[in-house]
Structure formats: structure tokens, C-alpha cells
C-alpha positions in Angstrom: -158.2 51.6 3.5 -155.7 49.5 1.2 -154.5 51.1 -1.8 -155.8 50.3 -5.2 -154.6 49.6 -8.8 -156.7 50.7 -11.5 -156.7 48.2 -14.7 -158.5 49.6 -18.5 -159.2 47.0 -20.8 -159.1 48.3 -24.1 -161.3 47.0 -27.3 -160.2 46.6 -30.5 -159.9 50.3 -31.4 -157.5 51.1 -28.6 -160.3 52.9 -26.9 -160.7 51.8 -22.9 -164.0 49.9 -22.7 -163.9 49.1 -19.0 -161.6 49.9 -15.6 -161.3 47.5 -13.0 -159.8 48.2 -9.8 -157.8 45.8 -8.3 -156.1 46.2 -4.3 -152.8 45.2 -4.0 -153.3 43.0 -1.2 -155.1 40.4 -3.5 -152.6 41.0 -6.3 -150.2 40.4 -3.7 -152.0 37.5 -2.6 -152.5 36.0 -6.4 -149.0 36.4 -7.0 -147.9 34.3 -3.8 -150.9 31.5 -5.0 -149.3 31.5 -8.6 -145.8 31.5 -7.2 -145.9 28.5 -4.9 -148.3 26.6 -7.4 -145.5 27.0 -9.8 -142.7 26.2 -7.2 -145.1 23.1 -6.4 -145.0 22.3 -9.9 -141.6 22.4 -10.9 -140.4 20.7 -7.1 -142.5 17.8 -8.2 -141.4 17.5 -11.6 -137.6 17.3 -10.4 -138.9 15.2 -7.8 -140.0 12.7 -10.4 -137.1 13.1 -12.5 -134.4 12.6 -9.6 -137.1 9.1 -8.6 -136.6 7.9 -12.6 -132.7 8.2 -12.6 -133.3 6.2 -9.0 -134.8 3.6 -10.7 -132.7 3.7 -13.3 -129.7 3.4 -11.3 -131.3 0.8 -9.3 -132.0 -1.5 -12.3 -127.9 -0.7 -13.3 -126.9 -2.0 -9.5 -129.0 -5.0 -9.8 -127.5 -6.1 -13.1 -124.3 -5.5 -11.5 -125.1 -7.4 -8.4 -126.7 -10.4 -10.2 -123.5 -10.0 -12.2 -121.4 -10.3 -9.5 -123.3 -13.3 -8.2 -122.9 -15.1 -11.4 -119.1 -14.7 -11.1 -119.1 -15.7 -7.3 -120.7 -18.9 -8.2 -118.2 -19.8 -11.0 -115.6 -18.6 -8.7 -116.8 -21.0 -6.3 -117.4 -24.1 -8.7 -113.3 -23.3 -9.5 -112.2 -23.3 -6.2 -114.0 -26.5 -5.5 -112.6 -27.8 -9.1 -109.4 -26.8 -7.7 -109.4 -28.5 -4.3 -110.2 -31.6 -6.0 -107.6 -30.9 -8.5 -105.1 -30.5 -4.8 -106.2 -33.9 -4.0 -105.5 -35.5 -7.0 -101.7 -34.5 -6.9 -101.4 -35.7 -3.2 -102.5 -38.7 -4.4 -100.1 -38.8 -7.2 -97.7 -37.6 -4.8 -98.2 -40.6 -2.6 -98.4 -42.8 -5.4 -94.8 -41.9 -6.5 -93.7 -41.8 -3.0 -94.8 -45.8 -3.0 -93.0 -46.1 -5.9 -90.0 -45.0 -4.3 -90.3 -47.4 -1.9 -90.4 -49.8 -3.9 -87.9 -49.5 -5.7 -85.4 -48.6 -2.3 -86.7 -52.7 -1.4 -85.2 -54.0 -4.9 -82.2 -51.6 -4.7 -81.5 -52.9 -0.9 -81.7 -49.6 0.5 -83.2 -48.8 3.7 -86.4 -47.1 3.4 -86.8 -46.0 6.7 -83.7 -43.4 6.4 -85.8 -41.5 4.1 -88.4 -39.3 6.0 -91.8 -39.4 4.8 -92.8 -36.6 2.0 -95.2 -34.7 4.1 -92.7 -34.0 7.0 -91.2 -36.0 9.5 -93.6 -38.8 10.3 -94.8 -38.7 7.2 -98.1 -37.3 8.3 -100.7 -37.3 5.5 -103.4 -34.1 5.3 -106.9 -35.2 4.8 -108.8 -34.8 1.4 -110.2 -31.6 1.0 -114.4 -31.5 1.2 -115.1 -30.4 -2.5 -118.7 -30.3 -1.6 -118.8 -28.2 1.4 -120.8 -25.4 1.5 -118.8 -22.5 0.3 -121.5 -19.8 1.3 -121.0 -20.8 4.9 -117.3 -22.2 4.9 -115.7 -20.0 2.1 -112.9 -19.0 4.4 -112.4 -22.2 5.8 -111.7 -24.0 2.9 -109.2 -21.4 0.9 -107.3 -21.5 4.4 -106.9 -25.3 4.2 -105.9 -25.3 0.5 -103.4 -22.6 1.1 -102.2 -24.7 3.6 -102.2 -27.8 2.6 -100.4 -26.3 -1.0 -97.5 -25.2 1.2 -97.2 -29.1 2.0 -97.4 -30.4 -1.4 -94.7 -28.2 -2.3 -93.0 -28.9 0.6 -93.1 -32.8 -0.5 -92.4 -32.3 -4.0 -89.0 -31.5 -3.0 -89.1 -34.0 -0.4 -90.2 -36.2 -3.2 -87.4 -34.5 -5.6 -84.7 -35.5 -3.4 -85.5 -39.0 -2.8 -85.2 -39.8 -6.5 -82.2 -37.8 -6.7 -80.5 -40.2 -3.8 -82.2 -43.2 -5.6 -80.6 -42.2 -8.8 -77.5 -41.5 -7.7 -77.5 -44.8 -5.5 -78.7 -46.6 -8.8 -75.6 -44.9 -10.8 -73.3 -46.2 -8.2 -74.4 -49.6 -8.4 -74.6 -49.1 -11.8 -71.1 -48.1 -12.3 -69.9 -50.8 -9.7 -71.5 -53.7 -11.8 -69.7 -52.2 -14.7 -66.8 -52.8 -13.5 -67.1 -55.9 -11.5 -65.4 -58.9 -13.1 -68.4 -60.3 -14.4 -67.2 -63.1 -17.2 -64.6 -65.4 -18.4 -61.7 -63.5 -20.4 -61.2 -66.5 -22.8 -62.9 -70.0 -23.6 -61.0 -72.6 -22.7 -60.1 -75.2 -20.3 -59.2 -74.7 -16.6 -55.9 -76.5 -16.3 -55.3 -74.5 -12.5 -57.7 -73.4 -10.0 -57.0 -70.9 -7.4 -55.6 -72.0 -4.4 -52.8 -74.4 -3.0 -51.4 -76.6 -5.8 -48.4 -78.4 -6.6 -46.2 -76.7 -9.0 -45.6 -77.8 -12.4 -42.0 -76.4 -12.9 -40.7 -77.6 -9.1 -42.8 -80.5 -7.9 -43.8 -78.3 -4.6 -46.3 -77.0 -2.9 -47.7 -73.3 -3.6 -50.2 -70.9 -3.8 -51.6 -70.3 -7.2 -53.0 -67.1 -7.2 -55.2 -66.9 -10.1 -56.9 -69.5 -13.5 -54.7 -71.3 -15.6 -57.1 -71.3 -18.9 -55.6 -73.5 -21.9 -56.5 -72.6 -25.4 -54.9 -72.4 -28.8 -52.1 -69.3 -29.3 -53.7 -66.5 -30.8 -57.6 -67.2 -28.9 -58.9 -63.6 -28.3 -58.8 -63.1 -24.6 -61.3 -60.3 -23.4 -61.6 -57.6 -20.5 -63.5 -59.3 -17.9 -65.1 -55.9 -16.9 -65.0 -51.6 -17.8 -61.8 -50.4 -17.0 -58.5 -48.3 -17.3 -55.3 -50.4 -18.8 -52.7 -49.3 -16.4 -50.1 -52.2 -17.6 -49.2 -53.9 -20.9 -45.5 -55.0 -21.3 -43.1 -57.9 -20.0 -43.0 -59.1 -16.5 -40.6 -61.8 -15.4 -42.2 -65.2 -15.3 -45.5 -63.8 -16.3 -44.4 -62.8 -19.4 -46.5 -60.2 -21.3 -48.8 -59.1 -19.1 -52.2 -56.6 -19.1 -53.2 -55.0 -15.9 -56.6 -53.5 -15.8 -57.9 -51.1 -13.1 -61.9 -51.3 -12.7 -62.1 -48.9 -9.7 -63.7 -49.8 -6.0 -60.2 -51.5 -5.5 -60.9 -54.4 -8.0 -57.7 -55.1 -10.6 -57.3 -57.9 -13.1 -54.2 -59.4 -14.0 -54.1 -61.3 -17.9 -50.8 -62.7 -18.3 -48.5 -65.2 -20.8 -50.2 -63.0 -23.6 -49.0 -63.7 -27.5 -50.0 -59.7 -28.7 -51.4 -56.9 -26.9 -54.5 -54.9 -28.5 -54.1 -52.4 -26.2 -51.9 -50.0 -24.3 -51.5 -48.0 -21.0 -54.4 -45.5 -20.6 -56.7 -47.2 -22.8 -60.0 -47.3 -21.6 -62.0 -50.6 -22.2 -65.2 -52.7 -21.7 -66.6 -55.8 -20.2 -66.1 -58.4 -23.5 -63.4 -55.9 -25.3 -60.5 -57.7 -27.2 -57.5 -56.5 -24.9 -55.0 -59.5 -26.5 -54.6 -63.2 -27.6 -53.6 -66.6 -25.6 -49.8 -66.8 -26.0 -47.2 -68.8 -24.2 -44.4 -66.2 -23.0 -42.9 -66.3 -19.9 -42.7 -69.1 -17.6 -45.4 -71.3 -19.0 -45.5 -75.0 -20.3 -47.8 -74.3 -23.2 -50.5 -71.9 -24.4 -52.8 -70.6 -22.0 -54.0 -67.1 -20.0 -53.0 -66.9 -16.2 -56.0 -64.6 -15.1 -55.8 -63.2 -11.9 -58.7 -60.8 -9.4 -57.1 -58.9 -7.2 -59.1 -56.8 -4.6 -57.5 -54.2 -2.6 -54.2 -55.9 -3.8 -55.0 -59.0 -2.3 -55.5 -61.9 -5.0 -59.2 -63.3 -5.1 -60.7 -66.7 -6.1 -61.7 -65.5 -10.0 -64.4 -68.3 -10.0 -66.7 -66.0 -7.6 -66.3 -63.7 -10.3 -67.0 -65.5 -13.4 -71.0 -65.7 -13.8 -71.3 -67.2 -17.8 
């Protein structure tokens, strides 16, 4: 026989009104029913609560996610701006490169000797597809602009040095037509060509070496080209004499001067006043004895005189 536990209920004067007996077995099993209706209770309600921050992280990811998608897709749009942008400067690239060539044809230089920009054999990397599907060839395409950026650089200074050869070739010709004999020294009249003539002071044969050019005394004569005065004094028969040095083994020789305008070490230019017509030396009246003279060997001065 279980045990039982007696209960009063009292009224409103504290008296007891009524006893109820109770067995522990069904306050024992009460308890346990109030217990796991409670522990129900309060499993569902942190159920639902740990669900609602579920959902609010969920909503938080997808934001991020569609974010992230946003950015993909302008990341995309710039790579395919810039693979377009890759192609553009190879074009350039080639443009200038024609340029080069071009210009190598006017200067009289061979462009062969110069290896094409992109390597040897010049070989060309096809365009880049701007319009190829990056959600399927994403890879694909960053591996061919990586690549073919290594070759644009590599042709830049391909590119770089070509100029710097033309540029420096263009300088030397440059410089060489500076100081080429280019134009007459003085106005006047040719009295003696180059060549084999008969002498004016013997009657015989012999080689004149340079222009006889007749003017009035004291006619500016003029460098025929840039140079370095490396002679301005007396000299025998010549009388006073100018020697200019223009470099690349070309020297000319003005002689039977009246005054010099310039002295040893003087640097001059094609047209400069260097002295006047004058009649010293061994000479039967005013006029400049003009001489070329490559490597030390005198030169017609005609092939030399283009005014």
C-alpha cells in the first residue's frame, strides 16, 4: 500500500476546511508531467530562437553572396576591358614597329638585321577573345593575358632598342652631313678645275689639286662644312692658308687668303666667315685655291659642292 500525503486547505479564517490525501506516486507522477512539459516548452522555444538567428544569418550570407556576385561580374567586365586594352597596345606596338621600318628603308639600313619585336621570327600572338565566356574559360583567359603581357614587355624593349640604333644611326649621319663639304666657300669664278692642267707660272703640265675661284680681295670666303681649324698661318707658295678638319677623314684646305677670321682650335660651321679672297703667295691675282682632301688624298671639290 503506497504511502500517502495529507493536504488541509484552509478558508479564510485560517481554520482547515477540508484534507485531501494525495499518494506520492501520482505527485511523483505530476511532477515528471509538469517537468517534461516545461522542458518541452522551453527546448522548443530555443529551438525557434536558434531557427530565427538561422534565418537571419542566412538572409546576411545571401547579401554577401549576391555581393560577391556583383563584384565577380565587374571583375569580369574589367578583365575583358583589359584584354582588349592588351590588344590595343600590340597593335600600337606593331604600328610603331612599321614605322621603324620605314624609316630603316629611307635611312638605307637593312631591316632585316633587326629581329622582329615579338621574338625571333617575329611571331605575332593572336588577339585576345574579349567576349569569351569567362564563367567557363576564366582561367584560360588570365593565363593567356599573363602570357602574352610578358611578350609585350618583352617587345617594348625590343621596340626600345630599335629606336635607340635608329637614333643613334640617324645622329651619325647626321653629324656626317654636318661635316661633309656641302657648298662653295666663296662666289666667284672658276679660273682652275681639278685635275691635269698646264701651269700658269711654268708653261707645263701638272696636277692641280684643288679650285682656283677668282673674286675681288677682301670677298668673305666661308667654311664649306662643321669643323675644327687646325691651321691658319703662312705656307710657302700657298701663302696664308686655313686648314679645317671635319672628322670621317675629310679636310679642307682655303689658301692665298688676304685676313684670317679665325685661328687654331676654333670650332666653325658650314657658311661661317673663316677669311677673305687675298692674293698672297704664289698667285697671279686674287682668288681662293680650295682644296678636299680625304684621308689625305686630294679630291675633285666639284663632287662636293651642291649650291
Amino acid at each position: 500500500m503506497s504511502e500517502k500525503i495529507t493536504f488541509f486547505i484552509f478558508g479564510a479564517a485560517g481554520a482547515p476546511v477540508k484534507q485531501v490525501a494525495v499518494s506520492k506516486t501520482f505527485l511523483f507522477f505530476i511532477s515528471f508531467i509538469t517537468i517534461s512539459c516545461m522542458t518541452t516548452v522551453g527546448l522548443g522555444i530555443y529551438d525557434y530562437y536558434n531557427l530565427k538567428m538561422m534565418s537571419l544569418d542566412t538572409r546576411v550570407f545571401e547579401n554577401k553572396v549576391r555581393t560577391q556576385q556583383d563584384e565577380i561580374a565587374v571583375q569580369r567586365k574589367q578583365i575583358q576591358a583589359f584584354a582588349g586594352k592588351i590588344n590595343s597596345l600590340k597593335s600600337k606596338l606593331l604600328a610603331l614597329n612599321d614605322f621603324e621600318k620605314r624609316i630603316r628603308i629611307i635611312a638605307g639600313l637593312d631591316s632585316d638585321t633587326h629581329a622582329g619585336i615579338f621574338g625571333i621570327g617575329g611571331s605575332i600572338p593572336e588577339d585576345l577573345d574579349t567576349g569569351i565566356d569567362l564563367k567557363e574559360k576564366h582561367n584560360s583567359l588570365i593565363r593567356e593575358m599573363h602570357n602574352q603581357v610578358k611578350q609585350i614587355d618583352l617587345a617594348s624593349v625590343n621596340q626600345e632598342e630599335g629606336f635607340e640604333y635608329l637614333l643613334k644611326h640617324l645622329a651619325d649621319q647626321g653629324n656626317l652631313l654636318a661635316h661633309t663639304p656641302a657648298i662653295r666657300p666663296v662666289r666667284g669664278l672658276i679660273t682652275s678645275s681639278f685635275g691635269t692642267r698646264i701651269s700658269p707660272f711654268t708653261g707645263q703640265k701638272e696636277f692641280h689639286k684643288g679650285l682656283d675661284i677668282a673674286n675681288r680681295k677682301g670677298t668673305s670666303v666661308v667654311a664649306a662644312a662643321d669643323g675644327t681649324v687646325t691651321f691658319a698661318d703662312e705656307k710657302g707658295n700657298w701663302g696664308k692658308l686655313i686648314t679645317i678638319n671635319h672628322g670621317h677623314g675629310i679636310a679642307t684646305n682655303y689658301a692665298h687668303l688676304n685676313k684670317f677670321l679665325k685661328k687654331p682650335g676654333d670650332t666653325v660651321k658650314r657658311g661661317d666667315v673663316i677669311g677673305e679672297i687675298g692674293s698672297t703667295g704664289r698667285t697671279t691675282g686674287p682668288h681662293l685655291h680650295y682644296e678636299v682632301r680625304l684621308n689625305g688624298t686630294p679630291v675633285n671639290p666639284k663632287r662636293y659642292i651642291l649650291n
